[in-house]
N, C-alpha and C positions, 0 to 999 in steps of 0.2 A: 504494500500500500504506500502510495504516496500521499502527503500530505501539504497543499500550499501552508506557507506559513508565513511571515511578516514578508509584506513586499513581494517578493519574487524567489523566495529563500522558499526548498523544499524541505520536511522532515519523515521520518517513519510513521507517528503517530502525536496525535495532539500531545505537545509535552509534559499533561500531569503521568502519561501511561511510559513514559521513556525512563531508560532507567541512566541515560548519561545527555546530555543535552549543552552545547557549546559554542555560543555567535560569537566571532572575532570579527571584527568592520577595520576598513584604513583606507583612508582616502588617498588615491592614486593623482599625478598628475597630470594625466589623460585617462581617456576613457580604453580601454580594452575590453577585448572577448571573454568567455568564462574559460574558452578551449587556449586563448594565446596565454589568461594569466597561470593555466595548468602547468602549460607548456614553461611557462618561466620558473614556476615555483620549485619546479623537479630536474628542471637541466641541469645544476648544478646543487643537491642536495646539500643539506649541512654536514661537515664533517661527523660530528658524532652519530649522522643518520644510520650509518651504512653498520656501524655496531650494535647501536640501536634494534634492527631490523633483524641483525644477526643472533642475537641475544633471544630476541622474541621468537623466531624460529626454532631452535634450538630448544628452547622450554617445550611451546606449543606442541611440537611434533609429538614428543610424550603426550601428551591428550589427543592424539587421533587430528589437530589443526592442521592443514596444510601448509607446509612451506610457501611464503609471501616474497622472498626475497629481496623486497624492499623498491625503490624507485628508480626505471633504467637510465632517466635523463633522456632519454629520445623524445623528439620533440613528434608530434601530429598535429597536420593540416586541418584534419576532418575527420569526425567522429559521428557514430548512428546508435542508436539507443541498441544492443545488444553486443556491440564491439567491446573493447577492453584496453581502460587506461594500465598499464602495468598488470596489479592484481586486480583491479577495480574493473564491476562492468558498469558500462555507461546506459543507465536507466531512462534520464530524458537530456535533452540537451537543445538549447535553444540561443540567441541573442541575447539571453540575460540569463540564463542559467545552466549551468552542465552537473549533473545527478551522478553520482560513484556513488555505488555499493559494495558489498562485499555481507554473503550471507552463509553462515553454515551454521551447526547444530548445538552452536554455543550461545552465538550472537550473532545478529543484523546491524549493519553498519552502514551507513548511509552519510554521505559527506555531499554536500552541495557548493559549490564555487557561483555567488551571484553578483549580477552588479547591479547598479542605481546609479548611471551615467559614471561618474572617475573614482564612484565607491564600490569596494568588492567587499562583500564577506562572507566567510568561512563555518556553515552553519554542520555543526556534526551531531546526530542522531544513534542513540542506539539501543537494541534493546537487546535483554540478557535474559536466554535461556535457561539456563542450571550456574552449578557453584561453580565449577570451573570458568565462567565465563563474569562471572560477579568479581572472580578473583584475577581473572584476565584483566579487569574492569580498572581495580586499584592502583594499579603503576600506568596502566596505559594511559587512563583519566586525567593523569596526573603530566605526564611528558607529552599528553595532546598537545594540553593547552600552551604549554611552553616549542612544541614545535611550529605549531601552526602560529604564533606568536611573532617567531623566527622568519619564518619561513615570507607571511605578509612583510615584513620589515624589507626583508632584502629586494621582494617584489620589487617595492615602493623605489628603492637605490638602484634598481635595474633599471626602471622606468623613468627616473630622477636623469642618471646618467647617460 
């Protein structure tokens, strides 16, 4: 299910039923696409991503998760709602918003990239099946919001520069 939520920002489910819920906004100094600010955020990951990613892997696999191996930095033109960013599939995707998911038997995850003319934000959904996934929930929850923090910043000094 998707859900419109404030403005143009998709989520899982109205957010009293979400079990992690996370709007990051930053204003850009032009306006870009949901698909070119992707493309920017992950071309060149943060250094500590790629350990990050590794880490998560590594635990997850013990619980039956799939290996995600993290963000290739390949840039794409064009995307169609069943394609796939990295591990993410692309659920809708429009001129103001592009929808990543990622669903398996623990949690749904759903990340939206929106704009609002030279405002983008980073709206993340999720909701949690069993403990394993509540317990996925507590570091991840935690290094979301400082990634995606990150990540909008350097956006902005891409775009800047």
């Amino acid at each position: 299910m998707i859900i419109l939520a404030e403005s143009n920002a998709r989520i899982l489910a109205p957010v009293p039923e979400l079990d992690y819920f996370d709007v990051q906004t930053a204003p850009l100094c032009r306006e870009v696409t949901p698909l070119a600010a992707w493309n920017a955020m992950v071309e060149d990951p943060q250094p500590f991503l790629a350990w990050a990613f590794w880490v998560r892997d590594r635990v997850s696999v013990l619980f039956g998760v799939k290996a995600i191996g993290g963000f290739s930095g390949e840039a794409v033109q064009e995307v169609s709602p069943g394609d796939r960013l990295d591990f993410f599939l692309v659920e809708h995707v429009d001129d103001e918003s592009l929808v990543l998911t990622e669903r398996d038997r623990h949690l749904d995850v759903m990340t939206c990239i929106s704009m609002d003319g030279p405002q983008i934000s980073v709206t993340s959904s999720v909701r949690v099946h069993n403990r394993f996934g509540h317990a996925y929930m507590l570091p991840v929850g935690i290094a979301h919001r400082w990634i995606v923090r990150g990540m909008l910043k350097r956006l902005q000094g891409k775009l800047a520069g």
